[in-house]
DRENLONU-476829 format. One record per residue: residue in one letter; chain; x, y, z of N, C-alpha, C, O in turn; residue number from 1. Coordinates in pm, 1 decimal. Layout:
! residues N
A:A:X:Y:Z:X:Y:Z:X:Y:Z:X:Y:Z:NUM
...
END
This chain:
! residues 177
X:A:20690.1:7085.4:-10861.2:20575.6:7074.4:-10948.7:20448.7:7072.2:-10863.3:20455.8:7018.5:-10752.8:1
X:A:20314.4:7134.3:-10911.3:20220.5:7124.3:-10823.0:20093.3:6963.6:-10858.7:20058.5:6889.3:-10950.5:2
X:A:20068.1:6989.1:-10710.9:19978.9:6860.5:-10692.8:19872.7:6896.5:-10729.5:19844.2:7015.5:-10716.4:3
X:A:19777.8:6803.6:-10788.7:19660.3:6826.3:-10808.1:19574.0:6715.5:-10708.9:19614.8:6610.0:-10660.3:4
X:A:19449.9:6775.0:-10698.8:19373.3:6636.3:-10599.9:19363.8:6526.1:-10698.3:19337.2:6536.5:-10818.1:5
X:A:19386.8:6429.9:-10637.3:19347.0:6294.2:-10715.1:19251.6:6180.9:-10633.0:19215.7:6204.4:-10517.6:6
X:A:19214.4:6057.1:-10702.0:19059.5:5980.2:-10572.7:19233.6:5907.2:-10534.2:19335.1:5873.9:-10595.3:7
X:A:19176.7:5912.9:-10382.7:19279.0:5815.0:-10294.5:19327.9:5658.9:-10351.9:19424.3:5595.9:-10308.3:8
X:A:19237.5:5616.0:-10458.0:19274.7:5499.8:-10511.8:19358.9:5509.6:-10639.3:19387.2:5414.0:-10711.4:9
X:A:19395.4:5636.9:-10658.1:19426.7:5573.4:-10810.6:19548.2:5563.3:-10825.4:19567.4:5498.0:-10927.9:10
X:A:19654.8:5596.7:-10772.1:19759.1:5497.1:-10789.3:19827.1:5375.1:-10696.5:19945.9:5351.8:-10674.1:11
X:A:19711.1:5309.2:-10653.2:19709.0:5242.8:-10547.2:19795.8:5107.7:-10563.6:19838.8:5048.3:-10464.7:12
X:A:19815.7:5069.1:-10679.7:19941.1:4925.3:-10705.2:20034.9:4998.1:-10686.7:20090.3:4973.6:-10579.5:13
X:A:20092.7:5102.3:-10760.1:20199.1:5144.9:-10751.6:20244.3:5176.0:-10625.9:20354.7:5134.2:-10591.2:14
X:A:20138.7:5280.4:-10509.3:20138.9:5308.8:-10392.6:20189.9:5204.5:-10342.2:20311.6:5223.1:-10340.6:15
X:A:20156.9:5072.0:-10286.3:20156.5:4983.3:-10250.0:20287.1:4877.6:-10292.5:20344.1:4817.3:-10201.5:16
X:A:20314.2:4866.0:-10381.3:20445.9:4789.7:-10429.7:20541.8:4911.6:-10349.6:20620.3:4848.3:-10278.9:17
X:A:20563.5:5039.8:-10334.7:20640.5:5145.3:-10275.9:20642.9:5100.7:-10150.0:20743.1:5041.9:-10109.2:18
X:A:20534.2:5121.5:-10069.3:20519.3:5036.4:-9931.6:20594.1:4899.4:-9898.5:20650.6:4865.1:-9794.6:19
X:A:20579.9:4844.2:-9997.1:20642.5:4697.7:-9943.2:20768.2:4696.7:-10023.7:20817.1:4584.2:-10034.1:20
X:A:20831.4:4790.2:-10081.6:20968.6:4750.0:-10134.0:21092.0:4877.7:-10089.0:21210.9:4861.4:-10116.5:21
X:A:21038.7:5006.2:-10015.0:21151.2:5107.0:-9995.1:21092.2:5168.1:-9856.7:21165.0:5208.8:-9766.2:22
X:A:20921.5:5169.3:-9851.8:20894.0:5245.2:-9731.4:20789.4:5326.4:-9812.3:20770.7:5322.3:-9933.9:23
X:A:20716.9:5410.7:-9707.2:20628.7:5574.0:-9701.9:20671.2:5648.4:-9579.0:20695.0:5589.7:-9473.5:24
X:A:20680.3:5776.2:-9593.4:20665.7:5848.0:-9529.1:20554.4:5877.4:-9458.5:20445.0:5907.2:-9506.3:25
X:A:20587.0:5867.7:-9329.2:20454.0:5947.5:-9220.6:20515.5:6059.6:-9170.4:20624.8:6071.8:-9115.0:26
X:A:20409.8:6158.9:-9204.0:20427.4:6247.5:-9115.0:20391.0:6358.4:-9042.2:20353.6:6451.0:-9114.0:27
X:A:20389.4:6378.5:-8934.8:20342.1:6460.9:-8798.3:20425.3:6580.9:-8721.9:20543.5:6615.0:-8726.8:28
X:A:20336.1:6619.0:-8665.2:20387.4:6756.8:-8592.0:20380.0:6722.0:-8462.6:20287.7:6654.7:-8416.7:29
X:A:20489.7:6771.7:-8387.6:20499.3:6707.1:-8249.1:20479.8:6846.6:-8177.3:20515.8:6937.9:-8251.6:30
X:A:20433.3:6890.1:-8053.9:20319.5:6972.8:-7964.3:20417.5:7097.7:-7985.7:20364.3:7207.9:-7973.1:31
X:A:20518.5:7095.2:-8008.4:20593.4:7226.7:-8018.8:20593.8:7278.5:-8189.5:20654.7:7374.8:-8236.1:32
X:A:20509.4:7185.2:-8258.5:20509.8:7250.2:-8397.8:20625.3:7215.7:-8482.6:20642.1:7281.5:-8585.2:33
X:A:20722.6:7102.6:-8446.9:20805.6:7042.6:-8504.2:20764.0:6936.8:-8594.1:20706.9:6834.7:-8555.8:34
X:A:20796.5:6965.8:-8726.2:20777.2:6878.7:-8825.3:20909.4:6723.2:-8846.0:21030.1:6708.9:-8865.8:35
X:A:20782.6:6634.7:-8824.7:20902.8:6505.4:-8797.6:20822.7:6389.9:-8931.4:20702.7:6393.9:-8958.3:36
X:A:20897.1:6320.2:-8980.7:20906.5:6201.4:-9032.9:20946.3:6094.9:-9044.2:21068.2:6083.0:-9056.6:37
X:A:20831.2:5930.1:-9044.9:20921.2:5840.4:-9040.1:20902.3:5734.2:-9131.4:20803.1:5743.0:-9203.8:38
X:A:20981.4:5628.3:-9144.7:20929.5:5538.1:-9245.5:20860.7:5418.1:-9199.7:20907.8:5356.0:-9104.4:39
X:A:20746.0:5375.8:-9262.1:20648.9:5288.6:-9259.9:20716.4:5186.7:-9386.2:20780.4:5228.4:-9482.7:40
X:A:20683.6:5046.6:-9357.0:20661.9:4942.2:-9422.0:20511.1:4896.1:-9433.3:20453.7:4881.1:-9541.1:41
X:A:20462.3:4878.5:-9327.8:20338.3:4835.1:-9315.0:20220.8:4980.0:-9323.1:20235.5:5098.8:-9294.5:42
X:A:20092.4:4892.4:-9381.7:19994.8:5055.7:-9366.0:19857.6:4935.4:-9479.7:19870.4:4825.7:-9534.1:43
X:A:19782.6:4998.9:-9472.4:19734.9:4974.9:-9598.1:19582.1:5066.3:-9619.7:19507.6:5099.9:-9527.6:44
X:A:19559.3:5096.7:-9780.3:19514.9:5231.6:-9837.7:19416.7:5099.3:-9885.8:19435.1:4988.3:-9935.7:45
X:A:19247.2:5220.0:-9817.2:19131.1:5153.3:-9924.9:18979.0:5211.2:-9857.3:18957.0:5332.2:-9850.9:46
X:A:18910.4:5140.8:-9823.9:18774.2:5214.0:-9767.9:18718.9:5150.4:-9635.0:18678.2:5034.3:-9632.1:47
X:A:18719.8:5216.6:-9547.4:18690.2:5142.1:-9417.1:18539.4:5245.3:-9344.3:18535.3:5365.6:-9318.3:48
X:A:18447.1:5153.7:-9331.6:18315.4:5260.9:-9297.7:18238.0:5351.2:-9384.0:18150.7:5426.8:-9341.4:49
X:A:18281.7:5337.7:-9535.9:18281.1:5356.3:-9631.2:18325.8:5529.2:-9634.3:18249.0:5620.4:-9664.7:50
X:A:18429.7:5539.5:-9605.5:18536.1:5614.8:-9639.6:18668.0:5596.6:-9706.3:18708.8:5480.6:-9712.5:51
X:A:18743.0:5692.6:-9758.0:18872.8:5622.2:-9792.3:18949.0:5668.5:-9673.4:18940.5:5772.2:-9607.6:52
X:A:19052.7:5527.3:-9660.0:19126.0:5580.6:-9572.3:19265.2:5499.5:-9552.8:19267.4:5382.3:-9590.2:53
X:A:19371.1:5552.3:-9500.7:19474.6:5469.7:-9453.9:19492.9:5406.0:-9332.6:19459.9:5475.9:-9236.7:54
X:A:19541.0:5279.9:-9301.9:19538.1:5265.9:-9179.4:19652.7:5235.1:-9157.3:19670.7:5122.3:-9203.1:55
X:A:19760.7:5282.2:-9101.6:19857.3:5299.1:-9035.3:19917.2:5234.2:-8887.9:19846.1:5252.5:-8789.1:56
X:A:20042.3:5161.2:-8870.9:20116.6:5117.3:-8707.2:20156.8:5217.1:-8653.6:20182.9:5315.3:-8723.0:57
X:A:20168.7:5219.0:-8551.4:20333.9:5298.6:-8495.0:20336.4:5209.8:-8343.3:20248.3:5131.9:-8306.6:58
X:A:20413.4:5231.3:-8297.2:20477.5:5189.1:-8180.1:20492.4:5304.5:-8080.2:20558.6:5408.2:-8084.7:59
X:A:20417.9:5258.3:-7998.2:20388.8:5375.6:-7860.8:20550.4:5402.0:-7830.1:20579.6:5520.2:-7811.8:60
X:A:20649.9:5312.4:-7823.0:20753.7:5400.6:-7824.8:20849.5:5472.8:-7932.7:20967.9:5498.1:-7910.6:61
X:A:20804.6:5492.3:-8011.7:20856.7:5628.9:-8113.7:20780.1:5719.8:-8092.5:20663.2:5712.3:-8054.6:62
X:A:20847.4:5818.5:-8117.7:20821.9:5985.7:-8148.7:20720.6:5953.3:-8193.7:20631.0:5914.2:-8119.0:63
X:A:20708.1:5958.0:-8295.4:20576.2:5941.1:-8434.9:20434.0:5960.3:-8365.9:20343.2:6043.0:-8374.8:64
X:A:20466.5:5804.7:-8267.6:20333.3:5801.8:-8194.4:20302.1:5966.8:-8092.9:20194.6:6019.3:-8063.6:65
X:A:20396.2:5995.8:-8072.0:20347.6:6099.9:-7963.1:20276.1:6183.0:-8057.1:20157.7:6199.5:-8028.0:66
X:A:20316.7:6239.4:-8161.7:20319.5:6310.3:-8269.8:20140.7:6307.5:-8308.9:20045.9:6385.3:-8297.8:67
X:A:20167.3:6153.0:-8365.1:19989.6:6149.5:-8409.7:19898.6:6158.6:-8244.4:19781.5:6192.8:-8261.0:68
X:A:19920.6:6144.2:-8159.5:19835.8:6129.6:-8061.0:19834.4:6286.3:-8027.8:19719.6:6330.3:-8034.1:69
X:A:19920.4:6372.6:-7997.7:19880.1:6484.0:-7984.9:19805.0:6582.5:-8114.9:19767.6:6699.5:-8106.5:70
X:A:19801.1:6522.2:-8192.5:19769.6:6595.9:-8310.5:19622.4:6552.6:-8419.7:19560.6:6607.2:-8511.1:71
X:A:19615.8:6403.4:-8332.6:19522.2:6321.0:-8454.0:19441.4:6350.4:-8621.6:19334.3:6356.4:-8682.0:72
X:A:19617.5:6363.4:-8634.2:19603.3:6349.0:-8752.6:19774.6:6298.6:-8853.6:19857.0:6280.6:-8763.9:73
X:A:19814.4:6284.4:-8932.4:19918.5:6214.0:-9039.1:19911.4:6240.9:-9162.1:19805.2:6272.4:-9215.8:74
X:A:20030.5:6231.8:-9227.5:20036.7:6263.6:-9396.3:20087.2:6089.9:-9405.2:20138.1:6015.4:-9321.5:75
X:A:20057.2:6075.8:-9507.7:20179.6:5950.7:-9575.9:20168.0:6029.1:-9698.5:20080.7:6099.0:-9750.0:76
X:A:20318.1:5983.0:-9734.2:20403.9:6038.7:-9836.4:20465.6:5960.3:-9947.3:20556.8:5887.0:-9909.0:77
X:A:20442.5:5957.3:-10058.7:20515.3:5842.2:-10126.1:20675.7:5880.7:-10196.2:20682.8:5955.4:-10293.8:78
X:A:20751.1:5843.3:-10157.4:20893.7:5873.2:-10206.9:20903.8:5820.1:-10377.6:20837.5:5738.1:-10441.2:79
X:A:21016.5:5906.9:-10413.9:21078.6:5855.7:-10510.0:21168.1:5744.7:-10535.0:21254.5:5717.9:-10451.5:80
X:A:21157.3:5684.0:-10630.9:21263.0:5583.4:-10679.4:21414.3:5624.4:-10634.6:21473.8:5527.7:-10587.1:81
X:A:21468.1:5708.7:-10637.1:21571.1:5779.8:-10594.1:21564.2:5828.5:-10442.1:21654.1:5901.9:-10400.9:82
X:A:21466.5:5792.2:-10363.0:21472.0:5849.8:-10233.6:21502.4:5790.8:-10094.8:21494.3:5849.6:-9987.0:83
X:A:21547.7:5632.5:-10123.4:21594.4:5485.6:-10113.4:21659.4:5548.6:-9937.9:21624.6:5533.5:-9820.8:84
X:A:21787.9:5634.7:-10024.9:21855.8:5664.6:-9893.1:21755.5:5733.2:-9734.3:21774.9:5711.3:-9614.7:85
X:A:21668.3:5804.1:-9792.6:21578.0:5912.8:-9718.3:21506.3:5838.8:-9609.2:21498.2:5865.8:-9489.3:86
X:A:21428.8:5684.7:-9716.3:21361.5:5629.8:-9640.4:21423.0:5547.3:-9556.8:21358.1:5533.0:-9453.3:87
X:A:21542.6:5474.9:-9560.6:21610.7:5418.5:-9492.6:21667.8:5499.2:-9358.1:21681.6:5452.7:-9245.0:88
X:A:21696.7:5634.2:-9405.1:21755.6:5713.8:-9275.5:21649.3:5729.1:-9188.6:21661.6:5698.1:-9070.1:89
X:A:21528.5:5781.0:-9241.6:21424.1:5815.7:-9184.6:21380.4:5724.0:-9082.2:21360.6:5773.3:-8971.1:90
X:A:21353.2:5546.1:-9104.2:21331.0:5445.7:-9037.8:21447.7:5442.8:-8907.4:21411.3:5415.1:-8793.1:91
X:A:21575.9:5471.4:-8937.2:21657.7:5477.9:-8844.1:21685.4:5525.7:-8747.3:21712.6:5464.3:-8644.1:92
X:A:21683.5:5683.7:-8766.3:21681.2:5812.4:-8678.4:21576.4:5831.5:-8617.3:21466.8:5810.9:-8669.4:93
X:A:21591.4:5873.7:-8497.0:21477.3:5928.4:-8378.2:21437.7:6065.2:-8393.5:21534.7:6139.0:-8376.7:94
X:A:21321.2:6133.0:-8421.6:21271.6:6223.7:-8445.8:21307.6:6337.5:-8318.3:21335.7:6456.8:-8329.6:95
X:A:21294.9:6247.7:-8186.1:21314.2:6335.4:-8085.5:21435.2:6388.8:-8033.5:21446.8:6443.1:-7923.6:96
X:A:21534.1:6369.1:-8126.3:21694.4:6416.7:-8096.4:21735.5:6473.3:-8267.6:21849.2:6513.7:-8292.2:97
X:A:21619.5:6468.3:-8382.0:21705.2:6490.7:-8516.6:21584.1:6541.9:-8594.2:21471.7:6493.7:-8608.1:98
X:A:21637.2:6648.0:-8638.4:21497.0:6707.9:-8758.2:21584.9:6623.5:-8902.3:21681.0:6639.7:-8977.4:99
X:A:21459.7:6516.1:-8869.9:21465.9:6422.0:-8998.3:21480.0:6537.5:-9130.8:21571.0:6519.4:-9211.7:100
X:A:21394.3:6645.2:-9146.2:21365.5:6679.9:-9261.5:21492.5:6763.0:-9325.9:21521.3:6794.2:-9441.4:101
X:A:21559.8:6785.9:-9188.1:21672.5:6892.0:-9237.7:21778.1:6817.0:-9259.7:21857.1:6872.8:-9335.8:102
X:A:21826.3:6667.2:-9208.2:21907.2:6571.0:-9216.8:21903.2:6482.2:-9367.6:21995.5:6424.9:-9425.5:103
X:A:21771.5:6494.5:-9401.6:21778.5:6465.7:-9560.6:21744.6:6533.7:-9680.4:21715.8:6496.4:-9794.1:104
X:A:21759.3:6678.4:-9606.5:21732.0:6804.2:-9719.1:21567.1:6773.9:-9758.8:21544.7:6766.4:-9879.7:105
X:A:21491.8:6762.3:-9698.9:21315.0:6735.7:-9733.7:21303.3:6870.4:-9713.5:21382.7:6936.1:-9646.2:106
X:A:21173.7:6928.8:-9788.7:21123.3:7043.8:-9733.8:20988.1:6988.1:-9671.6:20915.9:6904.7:-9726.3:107
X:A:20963.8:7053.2:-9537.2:20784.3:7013.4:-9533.4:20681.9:7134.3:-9551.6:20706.5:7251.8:-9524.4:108
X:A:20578.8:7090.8:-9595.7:20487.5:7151.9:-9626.3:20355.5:7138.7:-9569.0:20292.9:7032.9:-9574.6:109
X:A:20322.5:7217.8:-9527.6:20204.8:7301.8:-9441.5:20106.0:7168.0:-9463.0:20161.4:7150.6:-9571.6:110
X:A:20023.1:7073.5:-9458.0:19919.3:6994.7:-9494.0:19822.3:7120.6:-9548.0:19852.4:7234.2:-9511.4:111
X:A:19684.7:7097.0:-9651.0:19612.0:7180.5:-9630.9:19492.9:7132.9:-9608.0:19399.1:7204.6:-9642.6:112
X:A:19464.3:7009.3:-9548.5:19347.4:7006.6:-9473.3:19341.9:6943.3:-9313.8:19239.9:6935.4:-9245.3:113
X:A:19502.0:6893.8:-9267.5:19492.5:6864.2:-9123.1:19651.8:6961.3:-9062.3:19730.2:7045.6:-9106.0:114
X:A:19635.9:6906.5:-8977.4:19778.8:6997.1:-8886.2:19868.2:6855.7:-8915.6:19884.5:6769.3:-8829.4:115
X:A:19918.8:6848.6:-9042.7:20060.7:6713.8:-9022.0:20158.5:6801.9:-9160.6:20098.6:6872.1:-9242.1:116
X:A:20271.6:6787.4:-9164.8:20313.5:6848.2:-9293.1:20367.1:6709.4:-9399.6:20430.8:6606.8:-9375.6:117
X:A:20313.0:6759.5:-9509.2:20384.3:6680.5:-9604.8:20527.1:6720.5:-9658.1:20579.3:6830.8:-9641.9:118
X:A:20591.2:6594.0:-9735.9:20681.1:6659.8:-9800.8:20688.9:6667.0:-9899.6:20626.4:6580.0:-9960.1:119
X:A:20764.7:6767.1:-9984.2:20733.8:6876.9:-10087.6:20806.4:6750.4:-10165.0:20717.8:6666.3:-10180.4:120
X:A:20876.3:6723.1:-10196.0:20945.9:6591.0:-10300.2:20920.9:6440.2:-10331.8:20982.9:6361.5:-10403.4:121
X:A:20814.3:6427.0:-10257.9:20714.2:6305.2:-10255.9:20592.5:6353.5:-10329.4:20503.0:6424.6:-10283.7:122
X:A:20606.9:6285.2:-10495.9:20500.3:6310.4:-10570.8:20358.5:6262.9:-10578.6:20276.9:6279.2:-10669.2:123
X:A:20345.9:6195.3:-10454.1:20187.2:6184.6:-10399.7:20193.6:6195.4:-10257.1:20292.8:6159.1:-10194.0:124
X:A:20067.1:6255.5:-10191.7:20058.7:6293.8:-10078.9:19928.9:6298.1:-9992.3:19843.8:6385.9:-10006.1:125
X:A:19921.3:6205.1:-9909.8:19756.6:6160.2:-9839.9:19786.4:6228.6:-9722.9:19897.2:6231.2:-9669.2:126
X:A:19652.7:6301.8:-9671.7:19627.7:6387.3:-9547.0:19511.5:6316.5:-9464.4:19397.7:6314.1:-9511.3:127
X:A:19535.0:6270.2:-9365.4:19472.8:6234.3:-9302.1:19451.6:6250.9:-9119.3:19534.0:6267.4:-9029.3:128
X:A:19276.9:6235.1:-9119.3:19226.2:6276.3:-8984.5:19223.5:6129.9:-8912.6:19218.9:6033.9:-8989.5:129
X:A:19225.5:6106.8:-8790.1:19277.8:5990.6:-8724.0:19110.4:5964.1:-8665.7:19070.1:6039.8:-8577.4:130
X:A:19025.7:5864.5:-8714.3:18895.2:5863.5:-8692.0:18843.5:5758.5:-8589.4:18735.3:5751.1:-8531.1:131
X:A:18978.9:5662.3:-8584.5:19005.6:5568.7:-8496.2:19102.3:5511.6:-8414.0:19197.7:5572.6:-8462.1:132
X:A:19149.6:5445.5:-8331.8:19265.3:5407.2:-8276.9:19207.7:5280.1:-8191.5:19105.7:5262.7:-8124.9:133
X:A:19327.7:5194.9:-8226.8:19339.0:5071.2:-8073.7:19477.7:5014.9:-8131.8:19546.8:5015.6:-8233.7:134
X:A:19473.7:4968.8:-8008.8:19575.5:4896.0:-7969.9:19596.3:4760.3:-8024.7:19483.5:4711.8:-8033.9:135
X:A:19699.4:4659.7:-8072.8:19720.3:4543.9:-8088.0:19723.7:4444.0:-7991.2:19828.9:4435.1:-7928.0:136
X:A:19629.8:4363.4:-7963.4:19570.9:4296.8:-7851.0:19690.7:4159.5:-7863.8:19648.9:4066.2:-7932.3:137
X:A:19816.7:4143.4:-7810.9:19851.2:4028.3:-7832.0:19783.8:3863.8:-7773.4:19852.6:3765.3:-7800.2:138
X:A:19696.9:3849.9:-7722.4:19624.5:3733.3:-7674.4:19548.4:3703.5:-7804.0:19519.7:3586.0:-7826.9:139
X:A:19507.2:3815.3:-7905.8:19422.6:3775.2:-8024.8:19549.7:3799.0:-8154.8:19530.9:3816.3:-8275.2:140
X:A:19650.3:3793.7:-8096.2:19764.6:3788.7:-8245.8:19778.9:3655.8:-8265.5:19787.7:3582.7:-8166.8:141
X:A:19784.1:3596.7:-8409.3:19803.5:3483.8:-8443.8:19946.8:3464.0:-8434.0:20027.5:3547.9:-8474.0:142
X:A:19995.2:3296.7:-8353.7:20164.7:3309.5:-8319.4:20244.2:3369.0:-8391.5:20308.4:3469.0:-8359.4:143
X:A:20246.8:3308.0:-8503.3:20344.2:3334.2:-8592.5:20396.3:3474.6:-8587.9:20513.8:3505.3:-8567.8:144
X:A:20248.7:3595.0:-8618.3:20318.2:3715.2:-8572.7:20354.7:3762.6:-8467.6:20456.5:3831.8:-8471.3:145
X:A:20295.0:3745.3:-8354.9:20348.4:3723.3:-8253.6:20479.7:3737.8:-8192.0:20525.6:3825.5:-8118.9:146
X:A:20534.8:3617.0:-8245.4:20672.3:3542.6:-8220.3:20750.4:3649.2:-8375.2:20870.4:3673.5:-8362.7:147
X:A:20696.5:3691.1:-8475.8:20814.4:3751.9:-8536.7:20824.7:3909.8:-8551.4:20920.7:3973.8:-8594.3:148
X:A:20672.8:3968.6:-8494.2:20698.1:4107.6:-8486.3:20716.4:4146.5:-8367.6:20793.3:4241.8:-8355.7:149
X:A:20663.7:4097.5:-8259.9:20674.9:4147.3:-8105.3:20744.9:4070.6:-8044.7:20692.9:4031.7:-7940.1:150
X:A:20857.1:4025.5:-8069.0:20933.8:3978.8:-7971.6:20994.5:4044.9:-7822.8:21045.4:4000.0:-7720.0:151
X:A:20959.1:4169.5:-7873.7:21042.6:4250.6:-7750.6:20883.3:4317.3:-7640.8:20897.3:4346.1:-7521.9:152
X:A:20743.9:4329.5:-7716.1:20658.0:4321.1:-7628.0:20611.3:4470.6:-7711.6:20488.8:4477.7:-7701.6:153
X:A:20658.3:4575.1:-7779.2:20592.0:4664.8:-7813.1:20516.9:4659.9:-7932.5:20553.0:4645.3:-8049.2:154
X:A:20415.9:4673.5:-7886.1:20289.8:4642.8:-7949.0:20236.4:4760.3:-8009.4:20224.5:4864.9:-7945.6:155
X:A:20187.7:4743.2:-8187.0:20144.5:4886.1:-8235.2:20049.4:4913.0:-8200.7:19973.3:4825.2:-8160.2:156
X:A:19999.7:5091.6:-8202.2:19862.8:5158.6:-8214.6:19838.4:5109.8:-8349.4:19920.0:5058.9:-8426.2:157
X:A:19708.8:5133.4:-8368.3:19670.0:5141.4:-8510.0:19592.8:5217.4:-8542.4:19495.1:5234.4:-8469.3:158
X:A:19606.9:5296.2:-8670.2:19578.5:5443.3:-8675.9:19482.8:5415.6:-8804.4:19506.9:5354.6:-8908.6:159
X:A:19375.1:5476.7:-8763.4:19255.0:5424.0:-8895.9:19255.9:5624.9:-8952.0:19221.2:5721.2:-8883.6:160
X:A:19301.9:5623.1:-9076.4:19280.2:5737.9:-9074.0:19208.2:5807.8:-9234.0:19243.3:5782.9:-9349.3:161
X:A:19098.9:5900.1:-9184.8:19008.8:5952.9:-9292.6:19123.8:6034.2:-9364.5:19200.5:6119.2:-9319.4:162
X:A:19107.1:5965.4:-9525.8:19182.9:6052.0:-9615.3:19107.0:6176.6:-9669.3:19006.7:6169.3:-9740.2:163
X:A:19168.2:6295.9:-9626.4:19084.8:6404.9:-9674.2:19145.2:6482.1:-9793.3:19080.1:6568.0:-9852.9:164
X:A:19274.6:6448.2:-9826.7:19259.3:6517.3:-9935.9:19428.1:6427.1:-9995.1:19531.6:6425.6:-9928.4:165
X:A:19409.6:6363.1:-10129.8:19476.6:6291.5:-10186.2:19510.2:6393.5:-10287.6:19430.4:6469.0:-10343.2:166
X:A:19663.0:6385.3:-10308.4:19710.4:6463.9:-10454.1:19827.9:6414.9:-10517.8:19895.7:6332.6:-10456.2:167
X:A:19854.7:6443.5:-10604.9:19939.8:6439.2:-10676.8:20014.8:6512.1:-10761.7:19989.3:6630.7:-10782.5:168
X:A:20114.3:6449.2:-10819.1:20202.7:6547.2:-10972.9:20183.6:6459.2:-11039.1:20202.1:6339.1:-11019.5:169
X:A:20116.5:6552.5:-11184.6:20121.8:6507.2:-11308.6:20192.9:6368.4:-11376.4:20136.5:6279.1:-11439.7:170
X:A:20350.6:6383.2:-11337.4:20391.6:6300.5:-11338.5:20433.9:6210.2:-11231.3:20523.2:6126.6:-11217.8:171
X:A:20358.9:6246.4:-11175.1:20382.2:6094.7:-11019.8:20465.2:6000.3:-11056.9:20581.3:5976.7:-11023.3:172
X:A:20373.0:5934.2:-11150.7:20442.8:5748.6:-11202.8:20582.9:5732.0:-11221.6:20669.7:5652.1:-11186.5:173
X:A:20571.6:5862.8:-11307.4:20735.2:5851.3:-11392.5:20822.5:5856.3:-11284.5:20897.1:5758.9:-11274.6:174
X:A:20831.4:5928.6:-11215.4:20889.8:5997.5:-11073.3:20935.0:5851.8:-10987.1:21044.4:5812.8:-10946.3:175
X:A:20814.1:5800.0:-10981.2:20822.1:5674.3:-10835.5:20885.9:5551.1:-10910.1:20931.6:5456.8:-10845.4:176
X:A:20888.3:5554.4:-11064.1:20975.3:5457.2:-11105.8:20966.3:5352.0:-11158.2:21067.6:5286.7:-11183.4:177
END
């Protein structure tokens, strides 16, 4: 079904309950033009500098990261209610030994306003330019996270990124469940 543009906010509860209960899709092109995807828990969608935008983790050691750094730029993708398995594999598998997209039958699709591809079965789809980046300073992390996300010392980028073109299907809602 085709997407139409929609404002980056408007299905933003729904967006967001998706995020914190199955995952989103990110996804990037790695320097050879390989389309890779992975799953995000964390992210969060709204206006920063008075733009809309997503701001996004990754971990300097995944793929992903190489991906957005050579490319600066990302899709997030919102899965279906039914896509449970996708996002779970996706979080699992290493991009740099497995074409995620062909391992869960995804098609990707061309972005049409940055170099990242979306995927074609995720009925909303944010394109975004990477307008910022730093690092997670652990001396200014409060313990708690600290002690329960970095235990092992890898510390996320954080990806501030201009949403340039938000869309959707008609029936998005029904779709995500």
């Amino acid at each position: 079904m085709a997407k139409e543009r929609i404002d980056p906010t408007e299905h933003y509860a729904k967006v967001v309950e998706i995020l914190t209960q199955q995952g989103l899709l990110l996804g990037s092109y790695d320097s050879a033009g390989k389309a890779n995807v992975m799953t995000i828990g964390w992210g969060a969608l709204g206006r920063i500098w008075s733009v809309p935008a997503w701001v996004v983790l990754v971990r300097p050691s995944r793929y992903t990261w190489r991906c957005i750094e050579h490319s600066g730029c990302f899709s997030v993708n919102v899965p279906t209610s039914g896509m449970h398995l996708v996002c779970a594999t996706c979080g699992s598998v290493s991009g740099r030994d497995t074409d995620k997209f062909a391992l869960c039958n995804l098609t990707a699709e061309r972005g049409q306003m940055v170099l990242a591809p979306t995927v074609a079965q995720c009925p909303i789809v944010y394109e975004c330019q990477v307008v910022h980046s730093n690092d997670v300073l652990p001396e200014k992390l409060a313990g708690e996270i600290l002690s329960g996300a970095y235990m092992d010392g890898d510390y996320h980028r954080i990806y501030f990124g201009k949403v340039l073109s938000a869309r959707a299907e008609a029936d998005a809602l029904t779709r995500l469940g």
